[in-house]
C-alpha positions as CSV (number, residue, x, y, z in Angstrom):
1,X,99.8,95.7,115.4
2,X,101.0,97.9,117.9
3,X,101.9,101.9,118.6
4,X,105.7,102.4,119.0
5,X,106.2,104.9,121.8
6,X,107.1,107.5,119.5
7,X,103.5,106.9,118.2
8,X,104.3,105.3,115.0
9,X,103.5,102.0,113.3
10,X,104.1,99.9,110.2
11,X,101.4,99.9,107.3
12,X,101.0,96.3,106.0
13,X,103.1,96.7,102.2
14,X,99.8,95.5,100.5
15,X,98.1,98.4,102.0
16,X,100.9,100.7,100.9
17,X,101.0,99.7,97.4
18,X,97.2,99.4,97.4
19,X,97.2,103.1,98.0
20,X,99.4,104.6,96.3
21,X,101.3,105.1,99.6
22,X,105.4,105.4,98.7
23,X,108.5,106.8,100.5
24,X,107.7,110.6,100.9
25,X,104.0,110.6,100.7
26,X,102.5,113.1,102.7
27,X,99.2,111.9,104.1
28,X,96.8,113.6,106.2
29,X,94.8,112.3,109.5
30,X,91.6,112.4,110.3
31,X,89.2,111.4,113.2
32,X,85.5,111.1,113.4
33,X,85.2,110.4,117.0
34,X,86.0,106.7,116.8
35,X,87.0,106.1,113.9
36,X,91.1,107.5,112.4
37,X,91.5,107.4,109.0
38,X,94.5,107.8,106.8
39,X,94.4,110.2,103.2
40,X,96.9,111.1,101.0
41,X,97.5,114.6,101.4
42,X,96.0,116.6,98.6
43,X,98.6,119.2,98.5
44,X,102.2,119.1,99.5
45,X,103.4,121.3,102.6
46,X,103.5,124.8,101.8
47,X,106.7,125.7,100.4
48,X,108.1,121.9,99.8
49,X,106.9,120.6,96.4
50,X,106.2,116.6,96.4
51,X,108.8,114.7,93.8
52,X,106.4,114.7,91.5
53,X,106.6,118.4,91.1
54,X,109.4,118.1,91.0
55,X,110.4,116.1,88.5
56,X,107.7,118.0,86.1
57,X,109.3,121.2,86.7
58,X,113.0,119.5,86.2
59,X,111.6,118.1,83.0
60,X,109.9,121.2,81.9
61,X,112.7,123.7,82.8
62,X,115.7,121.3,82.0
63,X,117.8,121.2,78.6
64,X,115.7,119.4,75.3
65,X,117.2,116.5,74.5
66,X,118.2,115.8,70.7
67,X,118.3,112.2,71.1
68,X,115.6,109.6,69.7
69,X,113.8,107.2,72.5
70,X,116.0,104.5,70.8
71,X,119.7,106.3,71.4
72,X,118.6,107.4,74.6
73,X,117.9,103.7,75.6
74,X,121.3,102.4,73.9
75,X,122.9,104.9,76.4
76,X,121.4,103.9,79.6
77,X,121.8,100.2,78.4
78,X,125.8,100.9,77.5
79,X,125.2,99.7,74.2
């Protein structure tokens, strides 16, 4: 595998998925002196929340829906 010259490169899609590693993920670097290493960021950049936020603060500030699971899915199916 090799270093584009904008420093970037490919992880291997088992890898990815193996981590947890998805579209957006912010991940953090590290380097022990000859060793790098990879992490998934713990925390999201200051001041950007990570779609996971997200989608619990959509869900938890967003309208309540009277719909059962079972309309809801005859909806999205077009039932």
């Amino acid at each position: 595998m090799r270093i584009t010259s904008k420093g970037q490169v490919t992880i291997p899609i088992p890898i990815r998925r193996q981590a947890g590693l998805t579209p957006n993920t912010e991940v953090e670097f590290g380097f022990d002196g000859t060793t790098v290493t990879l992490h998934k960021a713990r925390t999201s950049r200051p001041g950007r929340e990570s779609r996971g936020e997200r989608a619990v603060r959509l869900l938890q500030e967003g309208p309540r829906l009277s719909m059962t699971p079972d309309e809801l899915l005859e909806l999205t199916r077009g039932e």
